[in-house]
PAKE-262947 format. One record per residue: x, y, z of N, C-alpha, C in turn; residue number from 1; residue in three letters. Coordinates in nm, 3 decimals, m for minus. Layout:
# residues N
<pt <X,Y,Z>,<X,Y,Z>,<X,Y,Z>,NUM,ALA>
...
***
This chain:
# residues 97
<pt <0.084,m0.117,0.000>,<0.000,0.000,0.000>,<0.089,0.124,0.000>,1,UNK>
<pt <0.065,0.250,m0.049>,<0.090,0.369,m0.084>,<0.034,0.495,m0.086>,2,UNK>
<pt <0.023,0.595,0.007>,<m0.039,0.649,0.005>,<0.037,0.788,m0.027>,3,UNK>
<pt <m0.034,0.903,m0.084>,<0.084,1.040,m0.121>,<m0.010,1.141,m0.088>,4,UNK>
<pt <0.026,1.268,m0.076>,<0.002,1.380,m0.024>,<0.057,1.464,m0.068>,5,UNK>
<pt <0.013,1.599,m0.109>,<0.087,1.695,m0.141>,<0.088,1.826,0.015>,6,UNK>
<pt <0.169,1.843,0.056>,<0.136,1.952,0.149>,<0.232,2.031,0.166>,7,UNK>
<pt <0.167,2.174,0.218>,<0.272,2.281,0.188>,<0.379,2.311,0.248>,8,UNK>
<pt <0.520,2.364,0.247>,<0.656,2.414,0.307>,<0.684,2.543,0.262>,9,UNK>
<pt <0.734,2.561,0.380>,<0.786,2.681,0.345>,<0.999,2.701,0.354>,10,UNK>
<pt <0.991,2.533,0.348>,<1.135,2.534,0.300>,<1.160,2.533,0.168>,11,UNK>
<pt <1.280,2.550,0.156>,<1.338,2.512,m0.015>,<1.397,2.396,0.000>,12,UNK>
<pt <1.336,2.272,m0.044>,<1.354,2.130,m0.106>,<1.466,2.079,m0.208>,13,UNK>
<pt <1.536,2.220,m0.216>,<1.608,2.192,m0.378>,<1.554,2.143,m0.485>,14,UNK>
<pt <1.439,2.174,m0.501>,<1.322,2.168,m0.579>,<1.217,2.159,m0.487>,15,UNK>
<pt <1.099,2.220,m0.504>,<0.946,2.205,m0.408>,<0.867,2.206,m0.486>,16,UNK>
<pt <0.787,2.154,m0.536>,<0.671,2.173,m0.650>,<0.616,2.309,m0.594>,17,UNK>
<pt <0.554,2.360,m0.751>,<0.498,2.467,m0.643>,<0.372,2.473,m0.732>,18,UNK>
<pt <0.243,2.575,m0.689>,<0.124,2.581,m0.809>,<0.103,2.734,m0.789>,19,UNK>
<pt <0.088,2.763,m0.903>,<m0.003,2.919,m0.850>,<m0.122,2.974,m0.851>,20,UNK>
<pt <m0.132,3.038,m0.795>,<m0.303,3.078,m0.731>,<m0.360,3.124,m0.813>,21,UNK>
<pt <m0.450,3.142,m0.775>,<m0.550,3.184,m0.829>,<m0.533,3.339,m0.933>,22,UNK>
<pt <m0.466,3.445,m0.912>,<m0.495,3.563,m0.915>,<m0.271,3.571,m1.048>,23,UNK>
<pt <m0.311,3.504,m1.118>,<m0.233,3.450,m1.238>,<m0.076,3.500,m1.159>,24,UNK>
<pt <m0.055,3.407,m1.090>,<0.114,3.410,m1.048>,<0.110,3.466,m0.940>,25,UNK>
<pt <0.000,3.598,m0.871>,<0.022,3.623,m0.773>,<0.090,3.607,m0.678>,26,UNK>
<pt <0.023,3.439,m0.664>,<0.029,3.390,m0.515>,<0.121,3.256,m0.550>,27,UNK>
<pt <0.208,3.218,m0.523>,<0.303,3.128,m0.560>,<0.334,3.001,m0.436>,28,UNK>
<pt <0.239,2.869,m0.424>,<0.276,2.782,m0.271>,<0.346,2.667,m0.313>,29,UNK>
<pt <0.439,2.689,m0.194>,<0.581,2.549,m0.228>,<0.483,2.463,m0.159>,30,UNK>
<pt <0.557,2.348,m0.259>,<0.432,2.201,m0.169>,<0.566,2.094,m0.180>,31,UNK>
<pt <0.537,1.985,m0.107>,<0.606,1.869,m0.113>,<0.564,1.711,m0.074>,32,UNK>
<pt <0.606,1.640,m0.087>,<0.478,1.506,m0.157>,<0.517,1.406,0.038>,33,UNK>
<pt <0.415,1.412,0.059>,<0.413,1.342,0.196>,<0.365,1.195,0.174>,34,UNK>
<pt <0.460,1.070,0.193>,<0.368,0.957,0.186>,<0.390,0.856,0.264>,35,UNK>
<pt <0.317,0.766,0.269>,<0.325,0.634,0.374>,<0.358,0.530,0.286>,36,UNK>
<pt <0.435,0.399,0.305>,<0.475,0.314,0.226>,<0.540,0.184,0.300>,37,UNK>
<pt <0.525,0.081,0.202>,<0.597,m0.024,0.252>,<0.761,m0.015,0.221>,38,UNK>
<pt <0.845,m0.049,0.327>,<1.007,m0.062,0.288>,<0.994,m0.172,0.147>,39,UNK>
<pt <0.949,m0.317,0.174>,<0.916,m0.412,0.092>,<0.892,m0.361,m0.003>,40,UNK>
<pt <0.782,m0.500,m0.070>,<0.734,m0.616,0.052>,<0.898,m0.717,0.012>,41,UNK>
<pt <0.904,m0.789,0.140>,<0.943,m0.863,0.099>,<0.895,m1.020,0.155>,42,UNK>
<pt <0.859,m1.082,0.043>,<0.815,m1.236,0.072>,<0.742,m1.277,0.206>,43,UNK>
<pt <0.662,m1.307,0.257>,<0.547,m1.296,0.147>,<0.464,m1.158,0.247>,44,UNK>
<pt <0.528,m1.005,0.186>,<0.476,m0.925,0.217>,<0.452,m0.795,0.390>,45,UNK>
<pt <0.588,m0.893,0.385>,<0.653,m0.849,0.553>,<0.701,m0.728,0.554>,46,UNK>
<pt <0.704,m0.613,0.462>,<0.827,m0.552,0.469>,<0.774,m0.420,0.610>,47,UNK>
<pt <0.893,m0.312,0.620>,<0.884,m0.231,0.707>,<0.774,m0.167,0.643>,48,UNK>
<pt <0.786,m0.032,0.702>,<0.667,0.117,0.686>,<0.746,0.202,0.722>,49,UNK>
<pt <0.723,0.288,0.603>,<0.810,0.417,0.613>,<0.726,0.551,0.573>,50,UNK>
<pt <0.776,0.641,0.652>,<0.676,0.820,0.583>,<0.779,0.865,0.561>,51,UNK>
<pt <0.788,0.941,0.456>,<0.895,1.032,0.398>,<0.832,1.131,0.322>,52,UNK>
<pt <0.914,1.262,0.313>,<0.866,1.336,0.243>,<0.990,1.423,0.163>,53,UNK>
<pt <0.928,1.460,0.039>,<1.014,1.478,m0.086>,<0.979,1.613,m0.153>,54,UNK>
<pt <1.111,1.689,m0.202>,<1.084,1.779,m0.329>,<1.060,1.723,m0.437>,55,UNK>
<pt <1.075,1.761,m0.510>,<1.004,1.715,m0.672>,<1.175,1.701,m0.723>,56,UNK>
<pt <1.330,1.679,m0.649>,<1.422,1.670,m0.699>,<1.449,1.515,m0.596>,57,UNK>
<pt <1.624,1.562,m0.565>,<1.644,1.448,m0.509>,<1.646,1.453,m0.366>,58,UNK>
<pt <1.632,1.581,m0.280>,<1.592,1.618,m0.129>,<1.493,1.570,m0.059>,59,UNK>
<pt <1.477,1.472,0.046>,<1.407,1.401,0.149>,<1.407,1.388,0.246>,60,UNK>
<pt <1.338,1.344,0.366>,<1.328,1.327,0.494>,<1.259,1.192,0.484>,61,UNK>
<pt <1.267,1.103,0.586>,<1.229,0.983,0.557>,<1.260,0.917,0.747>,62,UNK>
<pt <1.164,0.846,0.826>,<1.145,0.746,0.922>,<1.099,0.652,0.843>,63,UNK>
<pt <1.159,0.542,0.919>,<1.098,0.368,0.913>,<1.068,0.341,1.038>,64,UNK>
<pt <0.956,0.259,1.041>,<0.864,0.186,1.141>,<0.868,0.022,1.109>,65,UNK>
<pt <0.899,m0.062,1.232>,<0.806,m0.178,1.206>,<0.707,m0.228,1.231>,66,UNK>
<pt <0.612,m0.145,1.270>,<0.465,m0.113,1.345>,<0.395,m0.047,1.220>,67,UNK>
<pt <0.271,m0.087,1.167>,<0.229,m0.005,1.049>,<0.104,0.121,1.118>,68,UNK>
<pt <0.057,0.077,1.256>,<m0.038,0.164,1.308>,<0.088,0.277,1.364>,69,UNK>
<pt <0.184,0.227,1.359>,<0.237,0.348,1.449>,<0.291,0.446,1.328>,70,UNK>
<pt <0.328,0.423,1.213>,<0.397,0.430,1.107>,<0.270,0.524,1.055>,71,UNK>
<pt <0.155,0.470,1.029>,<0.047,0.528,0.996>,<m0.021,0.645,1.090>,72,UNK>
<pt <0.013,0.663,1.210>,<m0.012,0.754,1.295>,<0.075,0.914,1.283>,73,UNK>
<pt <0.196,0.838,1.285>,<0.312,0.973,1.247>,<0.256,1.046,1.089>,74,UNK>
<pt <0.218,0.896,1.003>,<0.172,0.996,0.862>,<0.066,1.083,0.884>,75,UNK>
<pt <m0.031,1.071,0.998>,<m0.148,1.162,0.983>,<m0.088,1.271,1.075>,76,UNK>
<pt <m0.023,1.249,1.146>,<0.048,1.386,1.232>,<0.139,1.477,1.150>,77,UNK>
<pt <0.180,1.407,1.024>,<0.258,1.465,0.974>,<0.205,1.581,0.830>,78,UNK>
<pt <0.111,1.504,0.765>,<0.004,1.600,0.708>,<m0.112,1.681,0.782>,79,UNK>
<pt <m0.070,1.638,0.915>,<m0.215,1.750,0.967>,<m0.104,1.891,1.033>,80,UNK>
<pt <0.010,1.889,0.953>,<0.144,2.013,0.948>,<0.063,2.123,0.923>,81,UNK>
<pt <0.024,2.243,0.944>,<0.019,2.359,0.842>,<0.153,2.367,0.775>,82,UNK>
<pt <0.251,2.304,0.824>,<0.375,2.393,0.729>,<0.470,2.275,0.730>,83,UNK>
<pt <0.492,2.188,0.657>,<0.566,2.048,0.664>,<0.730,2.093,0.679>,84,UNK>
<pt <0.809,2.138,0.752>,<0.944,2.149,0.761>,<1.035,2.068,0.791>,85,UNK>
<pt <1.129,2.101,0.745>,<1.293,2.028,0.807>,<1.318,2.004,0.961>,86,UNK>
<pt <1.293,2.128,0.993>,<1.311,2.148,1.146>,<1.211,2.065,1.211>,87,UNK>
<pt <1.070,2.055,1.156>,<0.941,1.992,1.225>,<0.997,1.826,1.178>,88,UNK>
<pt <1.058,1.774,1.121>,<1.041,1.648,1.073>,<1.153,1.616,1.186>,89,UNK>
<pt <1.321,1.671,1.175>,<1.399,1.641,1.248>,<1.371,1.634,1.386>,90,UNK>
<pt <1.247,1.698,1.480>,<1.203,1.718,1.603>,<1.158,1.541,1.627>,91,UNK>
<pt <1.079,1.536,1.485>,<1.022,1.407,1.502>,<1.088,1.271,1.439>,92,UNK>
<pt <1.210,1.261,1.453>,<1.330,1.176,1.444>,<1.361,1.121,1.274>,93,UNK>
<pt <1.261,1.279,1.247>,<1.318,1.201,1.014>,<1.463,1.204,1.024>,94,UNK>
<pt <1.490,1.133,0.951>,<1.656,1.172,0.868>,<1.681,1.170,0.741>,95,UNK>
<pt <1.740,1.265,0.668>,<1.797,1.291,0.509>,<1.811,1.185,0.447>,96,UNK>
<pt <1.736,1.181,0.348>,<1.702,1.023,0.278>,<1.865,1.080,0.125>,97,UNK>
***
């Protein structure tokens, strides 16, 4: 299973996707792809759980779990961010993928 998210930063990702608003370029929001995932699988379907989150280059943050409720808990704490950061991920033991 796989789940993705786009949610917003206000870091620079070394790439951040970004979209613009409404009001033609105005408004310009960095986003970056939040998701839950299996390490695996491996045979027959054991693998870890990991949340990581990514620029649209090669810059990441990334925990592994071998608990998928607990793994799955950090992912909803982690999109319910107003502001998905470096600093907020490192508090919560990510490390540079």
């Amino acid at each position: 299973m796989r789940v993705d998210v786009f949610k917003v930063t206000s870091d620079d990702w070394c790439g951040s996707y970004a979209i613009d608003g409404w009001h033609k370029g105005a408004f310009r929001q960095m986003l970056v792809t939040v998701s839950f995932c299996m390490t695996g699988p491996k045979p027959p379907h054991d693998g870890d759980w990991r949340v990581c989150v990514w620029g649209n280059d090669d810059c990441g943050m990334e925990k592994d779990f071998k608990d998928e409720r607990t793994a799955w808990c950090c992912y909803l704490e982690i999109i319910g961010l107003e502001d998905v950061t470096m600093t907020a991920l490192k508090e919560r033991g990510f490390i540079s993928a």
